[in-house]
C-alpha positions as CSV (number, residue, x, y, z in Angstrom):
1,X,22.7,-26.0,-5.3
2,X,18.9,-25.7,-4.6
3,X,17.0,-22.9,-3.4
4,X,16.7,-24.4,0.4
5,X,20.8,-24.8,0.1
6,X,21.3,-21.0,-0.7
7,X,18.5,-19.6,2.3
8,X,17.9,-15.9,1.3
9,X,17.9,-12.7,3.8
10,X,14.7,-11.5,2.4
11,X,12.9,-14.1,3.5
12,X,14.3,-13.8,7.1
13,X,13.5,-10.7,7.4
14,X,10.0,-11.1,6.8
15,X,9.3,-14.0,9.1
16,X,10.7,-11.5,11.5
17,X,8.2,-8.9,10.4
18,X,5.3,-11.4,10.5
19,X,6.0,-12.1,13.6
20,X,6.3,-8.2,14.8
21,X,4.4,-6.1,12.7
22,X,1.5,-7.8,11.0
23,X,-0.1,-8.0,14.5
24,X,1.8,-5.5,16.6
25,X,-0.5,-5.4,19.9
26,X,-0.2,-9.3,20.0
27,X,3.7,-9.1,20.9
28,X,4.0,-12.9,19.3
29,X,7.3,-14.3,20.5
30,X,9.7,-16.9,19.3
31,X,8.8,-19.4,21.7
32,X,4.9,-19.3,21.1
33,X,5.9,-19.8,17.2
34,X,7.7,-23.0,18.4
35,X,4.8,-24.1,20.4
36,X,2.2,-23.3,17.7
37,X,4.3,-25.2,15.1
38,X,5.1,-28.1,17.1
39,X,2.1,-29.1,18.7
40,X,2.7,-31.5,21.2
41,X,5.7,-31.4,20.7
42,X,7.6,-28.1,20.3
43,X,10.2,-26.6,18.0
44,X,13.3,-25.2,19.6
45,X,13.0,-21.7,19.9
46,X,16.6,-21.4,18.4
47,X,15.4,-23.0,15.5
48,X,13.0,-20.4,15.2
49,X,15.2,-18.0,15.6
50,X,17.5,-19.0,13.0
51,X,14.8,-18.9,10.3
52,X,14.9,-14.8,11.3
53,X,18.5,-14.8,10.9
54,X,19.3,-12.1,8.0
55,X,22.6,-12.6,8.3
56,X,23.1,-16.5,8.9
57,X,20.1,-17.4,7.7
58,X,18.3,-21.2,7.6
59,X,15.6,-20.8,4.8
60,X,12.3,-23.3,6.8
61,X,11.1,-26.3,4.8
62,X,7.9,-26.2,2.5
63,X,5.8,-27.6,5.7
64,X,6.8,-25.0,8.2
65,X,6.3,-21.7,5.4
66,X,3.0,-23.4,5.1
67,X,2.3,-23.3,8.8
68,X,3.8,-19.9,8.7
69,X,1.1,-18.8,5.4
70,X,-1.6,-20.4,7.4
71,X,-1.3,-18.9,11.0
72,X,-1.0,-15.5,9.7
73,X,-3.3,-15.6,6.9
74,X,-6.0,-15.1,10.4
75,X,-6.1,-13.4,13.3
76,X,-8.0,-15.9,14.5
77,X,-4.9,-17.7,15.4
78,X,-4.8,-15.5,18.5
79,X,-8.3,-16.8,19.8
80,X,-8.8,-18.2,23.2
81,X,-5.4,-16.6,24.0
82,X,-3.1,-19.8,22.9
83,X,-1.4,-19.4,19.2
84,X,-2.2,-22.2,17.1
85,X,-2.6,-23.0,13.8
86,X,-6.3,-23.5,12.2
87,X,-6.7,-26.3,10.4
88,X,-6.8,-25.5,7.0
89,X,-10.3,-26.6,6.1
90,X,-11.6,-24.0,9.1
91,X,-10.8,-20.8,7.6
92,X,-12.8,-18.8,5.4
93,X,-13.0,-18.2,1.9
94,X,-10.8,-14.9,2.5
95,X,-8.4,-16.2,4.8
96,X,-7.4,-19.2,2.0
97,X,-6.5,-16.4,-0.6
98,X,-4.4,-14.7,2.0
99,X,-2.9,-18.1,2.8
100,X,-2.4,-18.8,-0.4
101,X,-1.1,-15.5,-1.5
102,X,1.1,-15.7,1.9
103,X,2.7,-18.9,0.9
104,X,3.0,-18.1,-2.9
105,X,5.4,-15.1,-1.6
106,X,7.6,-16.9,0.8
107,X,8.3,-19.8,-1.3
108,X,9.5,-16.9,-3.6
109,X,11.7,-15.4,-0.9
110,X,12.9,-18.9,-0.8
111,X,13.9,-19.4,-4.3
112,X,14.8,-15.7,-4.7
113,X,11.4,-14.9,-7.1
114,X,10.3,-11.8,-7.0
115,X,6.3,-12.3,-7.3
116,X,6.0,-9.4,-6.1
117,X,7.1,-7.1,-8.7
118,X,5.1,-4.4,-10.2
119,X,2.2,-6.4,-12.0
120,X,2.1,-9.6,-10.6
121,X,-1.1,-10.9,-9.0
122,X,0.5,-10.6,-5.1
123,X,1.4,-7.0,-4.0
124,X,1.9,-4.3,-6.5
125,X,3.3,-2.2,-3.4
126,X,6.2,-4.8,-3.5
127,X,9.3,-3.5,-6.2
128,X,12.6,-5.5,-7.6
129,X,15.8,-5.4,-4.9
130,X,17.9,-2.4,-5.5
131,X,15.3,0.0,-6.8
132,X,15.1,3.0,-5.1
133,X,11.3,4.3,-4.1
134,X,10.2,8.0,-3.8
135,X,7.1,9.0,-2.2
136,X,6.1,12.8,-3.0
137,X,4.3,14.9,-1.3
138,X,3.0,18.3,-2.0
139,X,4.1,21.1,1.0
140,X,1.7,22.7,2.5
141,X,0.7,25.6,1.3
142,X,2.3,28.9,3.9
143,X,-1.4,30.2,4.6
144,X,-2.0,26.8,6.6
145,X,1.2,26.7,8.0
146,X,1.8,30.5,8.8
147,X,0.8,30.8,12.6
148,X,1.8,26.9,12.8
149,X,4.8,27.3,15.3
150,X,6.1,23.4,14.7
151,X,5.6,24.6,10.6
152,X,8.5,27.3,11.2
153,X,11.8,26.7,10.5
154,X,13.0,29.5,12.5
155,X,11.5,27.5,15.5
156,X,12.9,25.9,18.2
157,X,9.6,23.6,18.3
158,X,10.1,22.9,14.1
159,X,9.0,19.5,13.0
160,X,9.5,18.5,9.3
161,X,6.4,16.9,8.9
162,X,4.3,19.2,9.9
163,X,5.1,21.3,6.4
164,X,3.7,18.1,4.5
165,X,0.4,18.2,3.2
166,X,-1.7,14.4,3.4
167,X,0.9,13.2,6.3
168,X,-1.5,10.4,7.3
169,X,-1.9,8.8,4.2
170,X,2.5,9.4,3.9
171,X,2.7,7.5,7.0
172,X,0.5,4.8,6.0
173,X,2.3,4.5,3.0
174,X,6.0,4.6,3.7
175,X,5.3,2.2,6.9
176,X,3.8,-0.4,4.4
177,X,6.2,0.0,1.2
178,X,9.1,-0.4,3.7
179,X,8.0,-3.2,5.0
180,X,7.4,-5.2,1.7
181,X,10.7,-3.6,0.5
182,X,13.4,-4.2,3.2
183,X,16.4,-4.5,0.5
184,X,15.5,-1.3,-0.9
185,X,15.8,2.3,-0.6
186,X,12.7,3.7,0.0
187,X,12.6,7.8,0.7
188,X,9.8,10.4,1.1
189,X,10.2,14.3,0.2
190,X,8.2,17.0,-0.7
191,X,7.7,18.1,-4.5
192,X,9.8,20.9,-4.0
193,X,13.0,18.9,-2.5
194,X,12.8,16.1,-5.5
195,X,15.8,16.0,-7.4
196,X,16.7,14.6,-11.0
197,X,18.0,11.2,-9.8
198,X,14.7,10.7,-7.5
199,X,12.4,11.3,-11.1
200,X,13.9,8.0,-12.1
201,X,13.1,6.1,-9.3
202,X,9.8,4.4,-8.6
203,X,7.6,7.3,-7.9
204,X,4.6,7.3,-5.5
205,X,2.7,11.0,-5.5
206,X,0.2,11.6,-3.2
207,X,-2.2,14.2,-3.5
208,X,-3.3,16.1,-6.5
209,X,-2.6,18.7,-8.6
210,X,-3.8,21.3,-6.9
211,X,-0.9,21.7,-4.4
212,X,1.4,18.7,-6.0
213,X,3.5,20.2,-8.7
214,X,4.9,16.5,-9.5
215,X,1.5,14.9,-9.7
216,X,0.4,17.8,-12.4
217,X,3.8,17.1,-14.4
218,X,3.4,13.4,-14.4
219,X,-0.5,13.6,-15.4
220,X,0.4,15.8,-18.4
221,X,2.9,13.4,-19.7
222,X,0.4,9.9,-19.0
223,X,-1.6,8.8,-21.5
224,X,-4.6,9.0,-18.2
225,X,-8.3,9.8,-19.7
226,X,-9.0,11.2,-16.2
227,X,-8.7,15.1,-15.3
228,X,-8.7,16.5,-12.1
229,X,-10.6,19.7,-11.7
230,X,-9.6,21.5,-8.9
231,X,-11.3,23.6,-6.1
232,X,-11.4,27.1,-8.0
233,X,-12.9,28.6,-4.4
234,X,-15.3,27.5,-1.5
235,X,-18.2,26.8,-3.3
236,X,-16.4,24.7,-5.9
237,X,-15.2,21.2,-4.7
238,X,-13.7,19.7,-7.9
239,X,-13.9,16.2,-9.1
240,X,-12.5,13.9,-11.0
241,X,-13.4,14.5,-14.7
242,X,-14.0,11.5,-17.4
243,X,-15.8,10.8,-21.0
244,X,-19.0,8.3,-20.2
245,X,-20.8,7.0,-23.0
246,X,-18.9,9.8,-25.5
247,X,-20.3,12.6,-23.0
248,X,-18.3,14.0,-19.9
249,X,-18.9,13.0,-16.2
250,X,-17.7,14.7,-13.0
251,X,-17.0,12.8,-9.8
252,X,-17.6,15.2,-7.5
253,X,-17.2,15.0,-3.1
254,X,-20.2,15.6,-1.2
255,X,-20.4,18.0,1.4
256,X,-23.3,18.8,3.7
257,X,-24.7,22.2,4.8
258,X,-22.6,23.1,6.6
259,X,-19.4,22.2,4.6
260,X,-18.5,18.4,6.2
261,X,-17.5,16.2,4.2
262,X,-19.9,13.3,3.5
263,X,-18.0,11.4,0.9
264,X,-14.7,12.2,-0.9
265,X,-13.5,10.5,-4.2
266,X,-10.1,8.9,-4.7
267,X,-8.3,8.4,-7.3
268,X,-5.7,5.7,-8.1
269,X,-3.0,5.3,-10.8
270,X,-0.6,3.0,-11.9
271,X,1.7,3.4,-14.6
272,X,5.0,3.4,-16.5
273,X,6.6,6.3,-15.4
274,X,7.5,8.8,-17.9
275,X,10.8,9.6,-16.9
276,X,12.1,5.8,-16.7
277,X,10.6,3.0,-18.5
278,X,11.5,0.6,-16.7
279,X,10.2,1.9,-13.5
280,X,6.6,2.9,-12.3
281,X,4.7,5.8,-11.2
282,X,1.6,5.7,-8.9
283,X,-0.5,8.6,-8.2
284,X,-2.9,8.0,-4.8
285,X,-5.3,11.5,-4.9
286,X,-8.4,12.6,-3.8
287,X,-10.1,15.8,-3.6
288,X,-9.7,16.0,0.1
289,X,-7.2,14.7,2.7
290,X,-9.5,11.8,3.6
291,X,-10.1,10.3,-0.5
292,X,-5.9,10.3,-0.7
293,X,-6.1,8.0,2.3
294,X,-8.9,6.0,0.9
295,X,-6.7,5.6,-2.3
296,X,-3.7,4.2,-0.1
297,X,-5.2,2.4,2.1
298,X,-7.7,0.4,-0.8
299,X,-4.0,-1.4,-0.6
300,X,-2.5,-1.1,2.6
301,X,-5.8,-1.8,5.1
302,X,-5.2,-5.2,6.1
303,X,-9.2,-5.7,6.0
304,X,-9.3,-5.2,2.4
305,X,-6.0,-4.6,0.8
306,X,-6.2,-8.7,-0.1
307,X,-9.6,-8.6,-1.6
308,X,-8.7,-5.1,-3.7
309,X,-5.5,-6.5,-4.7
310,X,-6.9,-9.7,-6.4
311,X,-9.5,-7.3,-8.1
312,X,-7.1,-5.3,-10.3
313,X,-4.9,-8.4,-11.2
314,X,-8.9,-9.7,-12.3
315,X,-10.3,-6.8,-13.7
316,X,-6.8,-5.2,-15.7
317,X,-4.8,-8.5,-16.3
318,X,-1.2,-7.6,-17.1
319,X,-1.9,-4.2,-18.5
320,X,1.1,-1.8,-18.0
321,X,-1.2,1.0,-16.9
322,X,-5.0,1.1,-14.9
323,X,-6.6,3.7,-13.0
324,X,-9.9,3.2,-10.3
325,X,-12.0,6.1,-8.9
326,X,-13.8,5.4,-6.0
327,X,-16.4,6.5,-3.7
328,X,-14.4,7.4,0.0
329,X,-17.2,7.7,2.6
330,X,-17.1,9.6,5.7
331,X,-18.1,8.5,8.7
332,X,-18.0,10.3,12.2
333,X,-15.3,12.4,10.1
334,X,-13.4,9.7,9.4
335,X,-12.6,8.2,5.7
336,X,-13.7,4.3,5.4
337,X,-11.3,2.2,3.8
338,X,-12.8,1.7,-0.5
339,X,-13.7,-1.9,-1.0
340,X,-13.4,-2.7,-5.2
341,X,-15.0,-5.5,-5.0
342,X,-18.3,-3.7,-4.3
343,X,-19.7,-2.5,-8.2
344,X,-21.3,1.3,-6.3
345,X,-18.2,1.6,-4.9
346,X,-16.2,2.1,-8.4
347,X,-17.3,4.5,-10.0
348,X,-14.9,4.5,-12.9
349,X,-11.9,2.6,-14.3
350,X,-10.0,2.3,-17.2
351,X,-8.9,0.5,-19.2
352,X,-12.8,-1.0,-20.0
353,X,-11.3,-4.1,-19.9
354,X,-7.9,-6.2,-19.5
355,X,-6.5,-6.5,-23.0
């Protein structure tokens, strides 16, 4: 039987999440996906509904997963208040590659391909059906959580999450890597809750090695020609430590005065893991709170994560293992989102070049 004869779940479920996630705040419906597609003359909403069917699924022809790549490869499909599909020769530059990339993945939903497994040119965030997923965290350390009420166990007002260290760039994360991974089972912990069975598993680590005990493991074990130094005391910020022309470079933050941050550096790793060959490890670090962010969302931020994506598949090729350390600036205390693409935004990655 053909792929169109054997429609797969996957792909229901992420027309469904097109439709409800990519652009939350617009609260797209059914009905105006069956108007936008038909034109003048409009699907049945029932047929649309079917297409999101996990569990009776009715895999859409090639013409409607085009319509499908090309009205959410924009948001300016939501202009003037109607949804509609742009013609294709009206979107940008960018919004072709998304549409492209868009369409590239559901026609392998379709046929059951996985393009996006770890080192294709799609979605590295995007991992084999069945493989379990394990984002660590380090805890935060019991001098910043010691006279947090919702930090203590003991308390009535106790909240989990709130004895994480980096929990914004863990909520970015888990929120996208569930999303591209709905047959999968994707878990977060902190490094002192991971046990043996999760060290096999596809490991994500977030933060560095100054309060992440995993993250310090796994970098001893990497062959990684990047070293984090880490904040001996207040005066000392750290960096990111590499050889440059034979000689050795630090990547430091830069704080003002009066101690705010300016600009953090991030860090990003991918690997094969050292605990299981035939699964990955990814380290997302920065010296602050604000460069771990910057080194998820290069890949996660909607604005960007396109663009960045399309520059590691260019600039590594199929190389098992790349890193990228890049500038994080601060603005109005808030980290900006790293774009790769810009040259003084990278300030270091390895390999040299894609083998």
């Amino acid at each position: 039987m053909s792929p169109v004869q054997q429609p797969r779940p996957a792909l229901a479920r992420r027309l469904r999440a097109l439709r409800e996630t990519l652009w939350p705040d617009a609260g797209i419906t059914q009905g105006q996906l069956a108007q936008a597609f038909g034109g003048n003359k409009p699907l049945s909403i029932s047929l649309i509904s079917s297409w999101e069917n996990a569990d009776k699924p009715v895999a859409p022809p090639t013409k409607r997963l085009e319509a499908y790549a090309t009205l959410f490869a924009t948001r300016r499909s939501l202009d003037g208040g109607t949804l509609r599909v742009l013609p294709v020769h009206e979107l940008t530059d960018g919004e072709r590659t998304r549409r492209k990339e868009l369409l590239e993945e559901l026609l392998g939903l379709r046929e059951g391909r996985h393009l996006g497994a770890p080192g294709s040119a799609r979605d590295i965030w995007t991992f084999d059906e069945d493989q379990n997923i394990t984002i660590v965290c380090a805890r935060l350390p019991e001098k910043y959580r010691q006279h947090l009420s919702y930090a203590d166990s003991e308390s009535a007002d106790f909240v989990s999450l709130y004895t994480y260290a980096d929990p914004d760039a863990l909520i970015e994360l888990f929120g996208h890597i569930r999303s591209r991974n709905p047959d999968n089972n994707v878990k977060f912990c902190t490094s002192e809750e991971l046990t043996a069975d999760d060290y096999t598993s596809h490991l994500v680590l977030l933060g560095g090695v100054d309060w992440n005990s995993v993250t310090r493991d796994v970098i001893e074990r990497v062959d990684l020609p990047v070293e984090q130094v880490g904040r001996a005391d207040d005066a000392e910020h750290g960096g990111f430590r590499v050889q440059q022309d034979g000689r050795p470079k630090l990547f430091e933050p830069k704080l003002d005065r009066r101690g705010h941050l300016l600009e953090d550096v991030a860090h990003f790793y991918r690997g094969e893991s050292p605990f299981n060959r035939k699964r990955t490890v990814t380290v997302c670090n920065g010296m602050y709170g604000r460069g771990t962010l910057g080194a998820v969302r290069a890949l996660t931020d909607a604005r960007f994560r396109d663009r960045n994506t399309a520059h590691v598949h260019e600039r590594f090729g199929d190389v098992e293992s790349f890193s990228i350390i890049s500038r994080v600036p601060v603005v109005g205390g808030q980290g900006l989102t790293p774009d790769w693409t810009l040259e003084e935004n990278r300030l270091h990655e390895w390999p040299e070049a894609a083998e």
